[in-house]
DSSP file (Angstrom, degrees, kcal/mol; ACC not computed):
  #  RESIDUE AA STRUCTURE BP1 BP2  ACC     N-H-->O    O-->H-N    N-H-->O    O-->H-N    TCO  KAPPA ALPHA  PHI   PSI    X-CA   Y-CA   Z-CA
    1    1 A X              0   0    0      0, 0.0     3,-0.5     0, 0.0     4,-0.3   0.000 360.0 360.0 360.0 147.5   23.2    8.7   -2.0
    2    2 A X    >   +     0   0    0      1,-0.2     3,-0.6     2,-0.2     4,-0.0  -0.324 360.0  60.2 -92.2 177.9   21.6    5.4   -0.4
    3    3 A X  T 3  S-     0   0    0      1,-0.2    -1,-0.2    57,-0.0     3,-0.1   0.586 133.3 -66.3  92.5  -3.6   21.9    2.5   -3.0
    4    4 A X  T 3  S+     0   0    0     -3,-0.5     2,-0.3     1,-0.3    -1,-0.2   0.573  90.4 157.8  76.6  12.6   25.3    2.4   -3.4
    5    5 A X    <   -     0   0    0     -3,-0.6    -1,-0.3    -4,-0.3    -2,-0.0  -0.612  36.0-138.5 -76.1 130.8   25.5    5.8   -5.0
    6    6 A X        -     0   0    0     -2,-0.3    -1,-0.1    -3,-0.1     4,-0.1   0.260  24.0-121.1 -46.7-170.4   28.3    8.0   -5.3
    7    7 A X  S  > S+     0   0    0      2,-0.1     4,-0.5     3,-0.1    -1,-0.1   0.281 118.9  61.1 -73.0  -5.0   27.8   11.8   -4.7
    8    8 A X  H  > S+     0   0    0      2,-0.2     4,-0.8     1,-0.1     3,-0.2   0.996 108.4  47.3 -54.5 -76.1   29.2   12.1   -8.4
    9    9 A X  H  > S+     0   0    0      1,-0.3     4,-0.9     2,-0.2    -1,-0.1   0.388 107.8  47.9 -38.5 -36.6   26.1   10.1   -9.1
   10   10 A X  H  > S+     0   0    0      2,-0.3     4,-1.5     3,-0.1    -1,-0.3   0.665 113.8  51.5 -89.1 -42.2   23.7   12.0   -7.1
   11   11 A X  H >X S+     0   0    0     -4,-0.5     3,-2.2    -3,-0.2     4,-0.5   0.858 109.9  51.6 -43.0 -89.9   25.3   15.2   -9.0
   12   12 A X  H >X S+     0   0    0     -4,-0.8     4,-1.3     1,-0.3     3,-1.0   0.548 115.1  39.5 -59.7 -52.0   24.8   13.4  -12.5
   13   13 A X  H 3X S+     0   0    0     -4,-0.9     4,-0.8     1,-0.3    -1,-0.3   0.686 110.9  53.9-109.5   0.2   21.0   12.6  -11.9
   14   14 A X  H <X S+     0   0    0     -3,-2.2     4,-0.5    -4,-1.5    -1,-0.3   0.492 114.6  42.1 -76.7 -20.4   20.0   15.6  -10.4
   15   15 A X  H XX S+     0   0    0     -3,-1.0     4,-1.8    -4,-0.5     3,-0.7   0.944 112.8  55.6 -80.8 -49.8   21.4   17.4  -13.3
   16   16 A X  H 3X S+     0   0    0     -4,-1.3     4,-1.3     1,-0.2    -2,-0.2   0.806 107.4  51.1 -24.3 -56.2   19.8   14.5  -15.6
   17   17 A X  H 3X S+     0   0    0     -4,-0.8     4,-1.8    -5,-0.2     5,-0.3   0.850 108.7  49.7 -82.2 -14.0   16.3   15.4  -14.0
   18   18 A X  H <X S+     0   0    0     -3,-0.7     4,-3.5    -4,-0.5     5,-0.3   0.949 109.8  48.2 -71.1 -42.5   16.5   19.3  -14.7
   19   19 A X  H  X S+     0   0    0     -4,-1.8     4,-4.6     2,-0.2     5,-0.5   0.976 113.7  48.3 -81.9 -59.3   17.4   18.9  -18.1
   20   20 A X  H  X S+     0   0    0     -4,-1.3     4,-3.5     2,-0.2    -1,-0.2   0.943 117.8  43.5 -25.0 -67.6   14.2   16.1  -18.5
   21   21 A X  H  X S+     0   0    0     -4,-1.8     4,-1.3     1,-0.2     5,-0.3   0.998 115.7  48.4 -42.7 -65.7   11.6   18.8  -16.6
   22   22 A X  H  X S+     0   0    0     -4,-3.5     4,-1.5    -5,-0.3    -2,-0.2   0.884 113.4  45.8 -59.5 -17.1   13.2   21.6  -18.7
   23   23 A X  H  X S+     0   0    0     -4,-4.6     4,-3.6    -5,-0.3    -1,-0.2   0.913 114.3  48.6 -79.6 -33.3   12.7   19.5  -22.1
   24   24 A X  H  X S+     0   0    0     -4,-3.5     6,-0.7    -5,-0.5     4,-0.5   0.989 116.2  44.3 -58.3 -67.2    8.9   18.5  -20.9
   25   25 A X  H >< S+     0   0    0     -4,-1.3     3,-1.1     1,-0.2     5,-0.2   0.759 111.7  53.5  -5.0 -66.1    8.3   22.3  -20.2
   26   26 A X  H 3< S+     0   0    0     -4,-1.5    -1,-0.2    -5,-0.3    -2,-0.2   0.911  97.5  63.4 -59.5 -69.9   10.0   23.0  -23.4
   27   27 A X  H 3< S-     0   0    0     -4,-3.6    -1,-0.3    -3,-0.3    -2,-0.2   0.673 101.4-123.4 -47.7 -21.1    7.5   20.3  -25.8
   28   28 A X  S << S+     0   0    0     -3,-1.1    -1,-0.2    -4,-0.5    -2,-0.1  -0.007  92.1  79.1  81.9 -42.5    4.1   22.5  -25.0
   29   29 A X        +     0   0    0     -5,-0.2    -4,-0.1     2,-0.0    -1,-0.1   0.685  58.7 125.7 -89.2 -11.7    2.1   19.5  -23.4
   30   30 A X        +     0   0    0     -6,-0.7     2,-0.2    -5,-0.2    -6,-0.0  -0.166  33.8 178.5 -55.5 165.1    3.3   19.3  -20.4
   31   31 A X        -     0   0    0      3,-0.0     2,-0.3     0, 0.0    -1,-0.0  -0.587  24.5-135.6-167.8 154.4    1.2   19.4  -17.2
   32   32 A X        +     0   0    0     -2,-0.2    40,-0.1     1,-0.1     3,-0.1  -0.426  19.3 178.5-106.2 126.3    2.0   19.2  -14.0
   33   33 A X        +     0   0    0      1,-0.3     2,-0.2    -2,-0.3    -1,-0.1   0.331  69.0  15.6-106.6  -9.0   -0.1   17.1  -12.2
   34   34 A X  S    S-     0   0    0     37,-0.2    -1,-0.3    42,-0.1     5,-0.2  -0.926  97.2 -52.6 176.1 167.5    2.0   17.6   -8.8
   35   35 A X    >>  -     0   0    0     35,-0.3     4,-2.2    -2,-0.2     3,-0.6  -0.006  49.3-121.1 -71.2 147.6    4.3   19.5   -7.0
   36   36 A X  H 3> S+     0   0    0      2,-0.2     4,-2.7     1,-0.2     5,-0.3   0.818 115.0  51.1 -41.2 -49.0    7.7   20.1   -8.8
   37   37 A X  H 3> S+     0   0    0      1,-0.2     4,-1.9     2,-0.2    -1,-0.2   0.902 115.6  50.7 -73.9 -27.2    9.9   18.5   -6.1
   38   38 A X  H <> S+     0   0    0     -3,-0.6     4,-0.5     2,-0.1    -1,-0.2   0.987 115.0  35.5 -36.3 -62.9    7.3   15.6   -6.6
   39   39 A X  H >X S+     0   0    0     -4,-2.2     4,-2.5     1,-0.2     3,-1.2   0.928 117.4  50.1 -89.1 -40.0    7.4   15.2  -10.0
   40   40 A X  H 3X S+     0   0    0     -4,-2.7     4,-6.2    -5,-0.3     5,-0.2   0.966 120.5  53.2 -61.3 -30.7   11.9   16.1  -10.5
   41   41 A X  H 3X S+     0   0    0     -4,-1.9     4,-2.5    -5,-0.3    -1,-0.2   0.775 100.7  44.3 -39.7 -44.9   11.7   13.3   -7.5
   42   42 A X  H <X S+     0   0    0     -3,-1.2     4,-2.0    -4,-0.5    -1,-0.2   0.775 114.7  63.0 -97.8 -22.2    9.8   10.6   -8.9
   43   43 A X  H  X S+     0   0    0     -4,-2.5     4,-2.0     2,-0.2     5,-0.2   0.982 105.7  40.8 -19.4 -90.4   12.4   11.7  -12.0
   44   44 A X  H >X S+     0   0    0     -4,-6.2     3,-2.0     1,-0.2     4,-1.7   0.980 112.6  55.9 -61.5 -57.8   15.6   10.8  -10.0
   45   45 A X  H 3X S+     0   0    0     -4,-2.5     4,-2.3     1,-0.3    -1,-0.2   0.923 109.8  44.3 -74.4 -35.5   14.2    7.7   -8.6
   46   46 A X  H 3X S+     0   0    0     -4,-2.0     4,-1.3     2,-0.2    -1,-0.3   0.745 117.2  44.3 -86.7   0.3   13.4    6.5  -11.7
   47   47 A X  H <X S+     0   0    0     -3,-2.0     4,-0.9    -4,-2.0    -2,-0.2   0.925 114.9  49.6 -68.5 -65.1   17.0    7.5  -13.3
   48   48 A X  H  X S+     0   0    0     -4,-1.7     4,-1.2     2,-0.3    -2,-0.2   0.645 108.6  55.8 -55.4 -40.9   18.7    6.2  -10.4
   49   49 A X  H >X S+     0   0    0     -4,-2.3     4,-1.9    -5,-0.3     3,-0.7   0.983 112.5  44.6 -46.9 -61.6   16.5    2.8  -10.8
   50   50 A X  H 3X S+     0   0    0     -4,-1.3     4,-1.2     1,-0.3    -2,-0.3   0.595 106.5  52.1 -78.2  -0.1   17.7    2.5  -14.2
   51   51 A X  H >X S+     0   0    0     -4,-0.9     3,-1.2     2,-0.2     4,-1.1   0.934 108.2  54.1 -77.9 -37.4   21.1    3.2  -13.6
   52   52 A X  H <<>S+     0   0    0     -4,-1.2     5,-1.2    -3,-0.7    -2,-0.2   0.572 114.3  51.8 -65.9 -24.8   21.0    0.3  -10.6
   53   53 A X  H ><5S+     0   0    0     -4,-1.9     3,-0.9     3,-0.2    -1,-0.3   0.853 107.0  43.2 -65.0 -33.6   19.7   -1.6  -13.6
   54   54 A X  H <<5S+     0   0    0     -3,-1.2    -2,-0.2    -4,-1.2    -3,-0.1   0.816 116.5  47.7 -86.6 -24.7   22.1   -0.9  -15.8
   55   55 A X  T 3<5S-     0   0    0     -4,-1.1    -1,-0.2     2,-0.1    -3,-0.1   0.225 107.3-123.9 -94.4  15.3   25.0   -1.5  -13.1
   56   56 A X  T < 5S+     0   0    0     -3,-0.9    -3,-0.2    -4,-0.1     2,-0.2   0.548  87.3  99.1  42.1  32.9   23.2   -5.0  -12.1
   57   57 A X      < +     0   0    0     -5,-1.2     2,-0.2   -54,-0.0    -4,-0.1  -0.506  53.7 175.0-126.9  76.0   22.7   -4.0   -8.0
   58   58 A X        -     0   0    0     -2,-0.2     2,-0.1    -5,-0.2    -9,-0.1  -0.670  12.1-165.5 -63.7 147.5   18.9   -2.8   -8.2
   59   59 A X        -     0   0    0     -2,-0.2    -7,-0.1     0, 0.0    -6,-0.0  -0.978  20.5-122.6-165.0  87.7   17.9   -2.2   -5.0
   60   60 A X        -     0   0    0     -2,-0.1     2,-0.5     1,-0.1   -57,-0.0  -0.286  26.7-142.3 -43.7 122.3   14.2   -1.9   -4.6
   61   61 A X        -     0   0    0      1,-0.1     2,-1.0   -16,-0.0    -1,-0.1  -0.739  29.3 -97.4-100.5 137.2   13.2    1.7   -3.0
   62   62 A X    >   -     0   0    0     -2,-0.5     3,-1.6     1,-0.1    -1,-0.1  -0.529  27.0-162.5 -44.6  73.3   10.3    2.0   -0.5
   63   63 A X  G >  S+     0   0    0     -2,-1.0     3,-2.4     1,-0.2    -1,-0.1   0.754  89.3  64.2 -55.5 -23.2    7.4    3.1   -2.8
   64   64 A X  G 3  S+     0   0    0      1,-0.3    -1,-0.2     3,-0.0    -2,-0.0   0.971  89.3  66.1 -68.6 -38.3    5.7    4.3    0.9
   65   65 A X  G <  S+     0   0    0     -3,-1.6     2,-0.3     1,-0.1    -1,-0.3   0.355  92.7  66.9 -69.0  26.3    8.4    6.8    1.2
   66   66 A X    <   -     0   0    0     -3,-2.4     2,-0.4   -24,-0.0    -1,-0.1  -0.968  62.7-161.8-136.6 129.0    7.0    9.0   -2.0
   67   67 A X        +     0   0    0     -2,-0.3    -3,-0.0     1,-0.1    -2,-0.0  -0.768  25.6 158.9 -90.1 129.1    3.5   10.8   -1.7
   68   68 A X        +     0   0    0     -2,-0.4    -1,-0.1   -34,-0.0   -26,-0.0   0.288  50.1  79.5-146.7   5.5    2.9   11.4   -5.2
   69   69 A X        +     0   0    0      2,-0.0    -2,-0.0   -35,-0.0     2,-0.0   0.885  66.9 106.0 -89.6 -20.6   -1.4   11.9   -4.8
   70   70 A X        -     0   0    0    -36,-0.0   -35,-0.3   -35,-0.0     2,-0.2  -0.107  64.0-147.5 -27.7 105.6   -1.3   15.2   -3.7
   71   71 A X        -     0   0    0    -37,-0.1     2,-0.4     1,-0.0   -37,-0.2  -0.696  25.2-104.6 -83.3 170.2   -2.3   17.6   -6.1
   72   72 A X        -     0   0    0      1,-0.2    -1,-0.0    -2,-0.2     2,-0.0  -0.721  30.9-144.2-140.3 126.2   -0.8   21.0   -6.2
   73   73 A X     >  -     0   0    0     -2,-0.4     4,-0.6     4,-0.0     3,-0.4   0.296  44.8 -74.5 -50.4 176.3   -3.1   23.7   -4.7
   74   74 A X  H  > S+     0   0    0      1,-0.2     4,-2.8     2,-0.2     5,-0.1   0.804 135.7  44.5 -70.3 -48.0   -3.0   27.5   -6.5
   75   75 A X  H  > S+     0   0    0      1,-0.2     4,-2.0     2,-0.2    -1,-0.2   0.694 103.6  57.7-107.2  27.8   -0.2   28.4   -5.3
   76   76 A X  H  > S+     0   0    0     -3,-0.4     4,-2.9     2,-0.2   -40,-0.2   0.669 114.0  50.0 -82.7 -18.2    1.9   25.0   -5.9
   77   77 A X  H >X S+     0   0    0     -4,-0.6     3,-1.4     2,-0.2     4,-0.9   0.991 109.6  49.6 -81.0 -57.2    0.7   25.9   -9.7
   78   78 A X  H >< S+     0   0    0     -4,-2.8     3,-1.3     1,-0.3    -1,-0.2   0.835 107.8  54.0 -45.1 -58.6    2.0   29.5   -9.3
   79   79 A X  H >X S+     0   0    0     -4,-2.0     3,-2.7     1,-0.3     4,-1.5   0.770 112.1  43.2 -61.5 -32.0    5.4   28.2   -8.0
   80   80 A X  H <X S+     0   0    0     -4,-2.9     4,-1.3    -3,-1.4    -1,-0.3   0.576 104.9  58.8 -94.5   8.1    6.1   25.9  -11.1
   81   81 A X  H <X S+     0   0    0     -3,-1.3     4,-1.0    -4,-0.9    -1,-0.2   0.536 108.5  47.5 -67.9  -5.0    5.1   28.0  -13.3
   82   82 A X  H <> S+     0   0    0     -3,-2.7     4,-3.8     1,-0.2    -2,-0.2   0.759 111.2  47.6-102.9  -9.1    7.8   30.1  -11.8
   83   83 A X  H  X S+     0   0    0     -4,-1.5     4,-2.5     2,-0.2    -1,-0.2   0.957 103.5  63.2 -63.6 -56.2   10.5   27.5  -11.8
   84   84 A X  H  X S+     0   0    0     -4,-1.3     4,-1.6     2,-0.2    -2,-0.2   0.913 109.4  42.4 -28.0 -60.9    9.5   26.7  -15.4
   85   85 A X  H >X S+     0   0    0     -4,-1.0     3,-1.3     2,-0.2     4,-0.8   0.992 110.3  53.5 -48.3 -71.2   10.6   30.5  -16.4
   86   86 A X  H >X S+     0   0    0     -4,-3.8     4,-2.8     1,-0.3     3,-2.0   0.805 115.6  43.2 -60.3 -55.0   13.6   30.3  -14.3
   87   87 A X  H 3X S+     0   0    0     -4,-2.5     4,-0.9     1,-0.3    -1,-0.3   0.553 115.7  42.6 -19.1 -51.9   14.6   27.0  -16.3
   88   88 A X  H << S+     0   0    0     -4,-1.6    -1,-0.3    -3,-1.3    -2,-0.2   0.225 111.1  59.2 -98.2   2.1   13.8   27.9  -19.6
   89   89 A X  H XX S+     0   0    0     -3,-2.0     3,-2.0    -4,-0.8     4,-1.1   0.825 112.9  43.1-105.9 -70.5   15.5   31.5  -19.0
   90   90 A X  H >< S+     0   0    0     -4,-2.8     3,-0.9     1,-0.3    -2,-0.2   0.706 102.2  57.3 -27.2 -48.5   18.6   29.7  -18.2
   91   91 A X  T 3< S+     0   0    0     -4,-0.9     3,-0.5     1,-0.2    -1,-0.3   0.720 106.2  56.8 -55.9 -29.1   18.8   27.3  -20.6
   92   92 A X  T <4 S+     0   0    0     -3,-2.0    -2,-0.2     1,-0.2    -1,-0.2   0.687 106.0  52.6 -71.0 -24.8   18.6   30.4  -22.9
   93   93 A X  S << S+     0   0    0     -4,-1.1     2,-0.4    -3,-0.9    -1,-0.2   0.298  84.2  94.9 -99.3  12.3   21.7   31.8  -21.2
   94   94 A X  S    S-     0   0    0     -3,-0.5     5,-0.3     1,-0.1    40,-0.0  -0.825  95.4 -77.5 -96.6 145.6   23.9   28.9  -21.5
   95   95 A X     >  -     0   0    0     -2,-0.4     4,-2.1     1,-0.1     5,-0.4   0.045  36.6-111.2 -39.0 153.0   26.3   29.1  -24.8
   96   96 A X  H  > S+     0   0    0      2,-0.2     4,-2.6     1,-0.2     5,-0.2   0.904 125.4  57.6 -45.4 -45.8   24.8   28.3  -28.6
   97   97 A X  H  > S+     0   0    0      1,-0.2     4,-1.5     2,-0.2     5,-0.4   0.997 107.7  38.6 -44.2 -87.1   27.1   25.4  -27.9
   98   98 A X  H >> S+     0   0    0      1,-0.2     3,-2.0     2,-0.2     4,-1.6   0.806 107.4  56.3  -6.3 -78.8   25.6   24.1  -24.8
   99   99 A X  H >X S+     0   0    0     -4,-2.1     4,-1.7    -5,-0.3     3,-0.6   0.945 112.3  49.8 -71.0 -27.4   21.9   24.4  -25.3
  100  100 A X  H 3X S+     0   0    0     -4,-2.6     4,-0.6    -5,-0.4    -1,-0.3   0.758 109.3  47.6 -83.6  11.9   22.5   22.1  -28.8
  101  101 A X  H <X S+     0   0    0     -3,-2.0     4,-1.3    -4,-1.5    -1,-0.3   0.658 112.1  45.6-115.2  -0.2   24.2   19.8  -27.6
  102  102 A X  H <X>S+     0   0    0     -4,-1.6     4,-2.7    -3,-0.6     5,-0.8   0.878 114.0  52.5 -69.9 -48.6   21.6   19.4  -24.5
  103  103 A X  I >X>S+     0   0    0     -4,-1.7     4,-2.4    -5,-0.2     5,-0.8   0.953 118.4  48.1 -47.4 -78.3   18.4   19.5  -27.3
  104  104 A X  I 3<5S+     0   0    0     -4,-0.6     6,-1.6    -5,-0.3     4,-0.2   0.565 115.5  35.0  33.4-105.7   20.6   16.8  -28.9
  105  105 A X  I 3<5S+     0   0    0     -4,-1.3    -1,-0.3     4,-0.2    -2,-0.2   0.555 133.0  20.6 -83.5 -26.7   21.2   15.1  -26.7
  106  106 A X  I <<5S+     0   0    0     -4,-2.7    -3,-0.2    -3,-0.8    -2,-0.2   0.817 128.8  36.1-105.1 -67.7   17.8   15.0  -24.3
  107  107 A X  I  <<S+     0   0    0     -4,-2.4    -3,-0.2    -5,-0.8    -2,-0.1   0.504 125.5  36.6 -92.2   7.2   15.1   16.3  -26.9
  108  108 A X  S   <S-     0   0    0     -5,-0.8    -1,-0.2    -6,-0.3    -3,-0.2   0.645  93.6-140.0-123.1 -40.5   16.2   14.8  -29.8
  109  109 A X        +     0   0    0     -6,-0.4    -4,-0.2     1,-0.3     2,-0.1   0.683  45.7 155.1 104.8  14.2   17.4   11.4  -28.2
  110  110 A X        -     0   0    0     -6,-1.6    -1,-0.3     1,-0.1    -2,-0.1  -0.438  45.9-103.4-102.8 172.0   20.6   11.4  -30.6
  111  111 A X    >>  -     0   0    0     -2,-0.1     4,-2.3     1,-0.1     3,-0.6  -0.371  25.4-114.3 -92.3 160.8   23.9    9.3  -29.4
  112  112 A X  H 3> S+     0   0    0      2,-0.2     4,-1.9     1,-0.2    -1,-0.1   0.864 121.9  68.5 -74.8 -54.6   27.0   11.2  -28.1
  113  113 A X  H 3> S+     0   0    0      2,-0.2     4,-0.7     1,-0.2    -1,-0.2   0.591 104.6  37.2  22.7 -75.2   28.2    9.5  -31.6
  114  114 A X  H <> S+     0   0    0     -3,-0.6     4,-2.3     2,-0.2     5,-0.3   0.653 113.0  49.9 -68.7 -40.3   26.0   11.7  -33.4
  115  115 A X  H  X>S+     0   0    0     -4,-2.3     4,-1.6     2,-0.2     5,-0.6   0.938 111.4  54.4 -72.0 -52.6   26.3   15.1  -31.5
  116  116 A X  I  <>S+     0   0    0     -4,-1.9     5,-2.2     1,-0.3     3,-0.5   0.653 122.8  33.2 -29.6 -73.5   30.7   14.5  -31.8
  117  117 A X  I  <5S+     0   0    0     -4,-0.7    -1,-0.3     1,-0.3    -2,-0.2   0.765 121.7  44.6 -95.5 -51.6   29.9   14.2  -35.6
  118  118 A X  I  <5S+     0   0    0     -4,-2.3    -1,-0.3    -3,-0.3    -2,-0.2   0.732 119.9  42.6 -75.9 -17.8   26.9   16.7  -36.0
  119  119 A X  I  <5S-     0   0    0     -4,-1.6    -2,-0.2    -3,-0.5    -1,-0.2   0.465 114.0-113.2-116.0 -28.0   28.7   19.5  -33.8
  120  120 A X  I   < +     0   0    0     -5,-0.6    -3,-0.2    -4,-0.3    -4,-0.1   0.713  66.0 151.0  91.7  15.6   32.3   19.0  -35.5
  121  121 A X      < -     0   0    0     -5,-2.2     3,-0.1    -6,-0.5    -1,-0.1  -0.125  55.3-106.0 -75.4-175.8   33.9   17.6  -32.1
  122  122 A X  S    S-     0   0    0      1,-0.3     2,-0.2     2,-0.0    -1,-0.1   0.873  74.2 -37.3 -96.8 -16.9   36.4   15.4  -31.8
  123  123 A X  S  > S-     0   0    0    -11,-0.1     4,-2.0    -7,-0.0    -1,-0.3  -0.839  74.6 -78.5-164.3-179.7   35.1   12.0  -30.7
  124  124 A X  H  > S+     0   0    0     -2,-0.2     4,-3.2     1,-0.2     5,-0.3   0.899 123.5  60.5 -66.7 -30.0   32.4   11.0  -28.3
  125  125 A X  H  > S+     0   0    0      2,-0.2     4,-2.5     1,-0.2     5,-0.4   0.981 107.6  50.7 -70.4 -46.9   34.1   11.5  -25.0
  126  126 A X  H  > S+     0   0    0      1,-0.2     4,-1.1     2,-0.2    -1,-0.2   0.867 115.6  43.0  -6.4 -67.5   34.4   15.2  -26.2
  127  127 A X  H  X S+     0   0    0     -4,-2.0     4,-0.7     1,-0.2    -2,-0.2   0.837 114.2  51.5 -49.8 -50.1   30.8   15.0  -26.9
  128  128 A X  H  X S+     0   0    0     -4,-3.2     4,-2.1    -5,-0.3     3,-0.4   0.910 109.5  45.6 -87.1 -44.7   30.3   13.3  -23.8
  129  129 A X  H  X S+     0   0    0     -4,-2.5     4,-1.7    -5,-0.3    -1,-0.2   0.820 104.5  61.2 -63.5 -31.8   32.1   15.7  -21.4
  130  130 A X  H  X S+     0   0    0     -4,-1.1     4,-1.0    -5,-0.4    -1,-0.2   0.665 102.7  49.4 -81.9  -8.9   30.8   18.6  -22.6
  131  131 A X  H  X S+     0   0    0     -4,-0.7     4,-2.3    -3,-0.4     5,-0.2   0.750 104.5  53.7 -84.9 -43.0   27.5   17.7  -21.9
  132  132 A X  H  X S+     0   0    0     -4,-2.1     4,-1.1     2,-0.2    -2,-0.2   0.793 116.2  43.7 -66.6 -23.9   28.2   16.7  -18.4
  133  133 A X  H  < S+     0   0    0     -4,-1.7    -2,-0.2     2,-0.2    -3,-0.2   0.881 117.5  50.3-100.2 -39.8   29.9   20.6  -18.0
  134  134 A X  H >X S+     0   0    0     -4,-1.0     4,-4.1     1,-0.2     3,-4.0   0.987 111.2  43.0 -69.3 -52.2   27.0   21.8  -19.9
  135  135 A X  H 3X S+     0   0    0     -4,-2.3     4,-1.1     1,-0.3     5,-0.3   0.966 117.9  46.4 -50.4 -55.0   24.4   20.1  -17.8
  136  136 A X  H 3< S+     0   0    0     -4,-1.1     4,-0.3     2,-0.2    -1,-0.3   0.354 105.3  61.5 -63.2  -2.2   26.2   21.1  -14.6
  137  137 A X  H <> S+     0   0    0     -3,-4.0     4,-2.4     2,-0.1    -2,-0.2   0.735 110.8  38.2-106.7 -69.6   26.5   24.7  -15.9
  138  138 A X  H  X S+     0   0    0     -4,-4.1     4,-1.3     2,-0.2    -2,-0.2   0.679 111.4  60.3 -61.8   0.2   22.4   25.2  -16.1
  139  139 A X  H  X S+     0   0    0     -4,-1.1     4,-1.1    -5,-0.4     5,-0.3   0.846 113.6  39.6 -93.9 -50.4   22.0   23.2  -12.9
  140  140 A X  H  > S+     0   0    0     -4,-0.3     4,-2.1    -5,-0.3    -2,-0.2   0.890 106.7  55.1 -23.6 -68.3   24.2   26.0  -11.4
  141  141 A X  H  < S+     0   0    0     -4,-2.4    -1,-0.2     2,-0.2    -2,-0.1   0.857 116.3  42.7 -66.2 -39.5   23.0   28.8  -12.9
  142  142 A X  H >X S+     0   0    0     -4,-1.3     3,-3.1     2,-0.2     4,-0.5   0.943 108.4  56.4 -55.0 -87.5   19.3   27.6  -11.4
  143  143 A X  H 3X S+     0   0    0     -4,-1.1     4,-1.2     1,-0.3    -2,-0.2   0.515 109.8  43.5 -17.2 -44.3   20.4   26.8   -8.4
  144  144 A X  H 3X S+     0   0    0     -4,-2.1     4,-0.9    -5,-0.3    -1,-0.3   0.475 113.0  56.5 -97.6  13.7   21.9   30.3   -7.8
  145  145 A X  H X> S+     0   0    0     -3,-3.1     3,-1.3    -5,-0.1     4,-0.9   0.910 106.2  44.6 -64.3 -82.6   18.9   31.8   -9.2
  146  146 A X  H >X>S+     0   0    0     -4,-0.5     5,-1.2     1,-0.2     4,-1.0   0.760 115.9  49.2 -27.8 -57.3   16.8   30.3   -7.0
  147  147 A X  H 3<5S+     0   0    0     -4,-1.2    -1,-0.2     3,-0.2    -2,-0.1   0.785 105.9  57.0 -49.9 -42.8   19.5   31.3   -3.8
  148  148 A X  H <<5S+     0   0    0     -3,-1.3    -2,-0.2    -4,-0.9    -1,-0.2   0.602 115.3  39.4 -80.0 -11.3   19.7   35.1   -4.9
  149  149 A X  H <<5S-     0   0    0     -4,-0.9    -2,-0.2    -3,-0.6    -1,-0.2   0.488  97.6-135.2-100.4  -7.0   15.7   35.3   -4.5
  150  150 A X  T  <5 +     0   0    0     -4,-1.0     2,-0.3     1,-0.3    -3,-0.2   0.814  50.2 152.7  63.8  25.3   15.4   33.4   -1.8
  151  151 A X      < -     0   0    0     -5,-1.2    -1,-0.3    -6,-0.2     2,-0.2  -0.736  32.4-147.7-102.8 162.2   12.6   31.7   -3.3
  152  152 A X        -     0   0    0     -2,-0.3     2,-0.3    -3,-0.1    -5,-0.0  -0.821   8.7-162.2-120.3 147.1   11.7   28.0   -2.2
  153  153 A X              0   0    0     -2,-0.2   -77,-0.0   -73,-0.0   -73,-0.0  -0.965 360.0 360.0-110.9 132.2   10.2   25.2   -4.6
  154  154 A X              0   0    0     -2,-0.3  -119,-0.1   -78,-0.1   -78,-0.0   0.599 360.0 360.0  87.4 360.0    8.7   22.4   -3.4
């Protein structure tokens, strides 16, 4: 990843931006104003900002390299609706465990703190690992969705 990113890193905010999409989806208001690799895009760069904030070496990114006026044509709308499904069909197939501590943690906004406590775990790094395996489980499980149909997004 440029920026001084790891591929760990690149893992962790690509996982970060599915679970974000799949919670917007999730809420009923979304809409998608542009294409899904657009919009999971303009996602990670702004995850990826704030992590270079949080790790003090921001690193300004090249606002020319992202097209972000396009709007998405008939069948850009078709394709995220179908990505939406695939997402929210997955998320359904991850353990009881899993999907509450992603809701949690992403749609509810509560601390690693809280889910450890609220979930019966054993401390927050518990909390906190199982969330990265969870997150990494449904990014998986899309990802070879998406591979066994041979269908393309974005």
């Amino acid at each position: 990843m440029e920026n001084s990113g790891t591929e760990s890193e690149a893992s962790e905010i690509l996982q970060d931006a599915l679970v974000i999409f799949w919670e917007k989806v999730r809420s009923g208001d979304f809409v998608l104003q542009s294409k899904i690799s657009t919009y999971l895009f303009s996602v990670v760069k702004n995850k990826w900002l704030q992590e270079l904030g949080r790790k003090k070496r921001f690193t300004v990114i090249d606002e020319e390299q992202i097209n972000t006026s396009d709007g998405p044509d008939q069948q850009d709308r078709i394709e995220e609706q179908e990505l939406i499904d695939i997402v929210k069909f997955h998320m359904d197939q991850l353990s009881p465990l899993c999907k509450k501590i992603l809701l949690l943690y992403y749609y509810e906004d509560r601390s690693m703190a809280e889910i450890s406590k609220m979930l019966n775990l054993a401390n927050e790094n518990v909390a906190k690992s199982k969330k990265y395996q969870c997150k990494k489980e449904l990014e998986q499980l899309v990802k070879a969705h998406i591979h066994e149909t041979g269908e393309s997004y974005g």
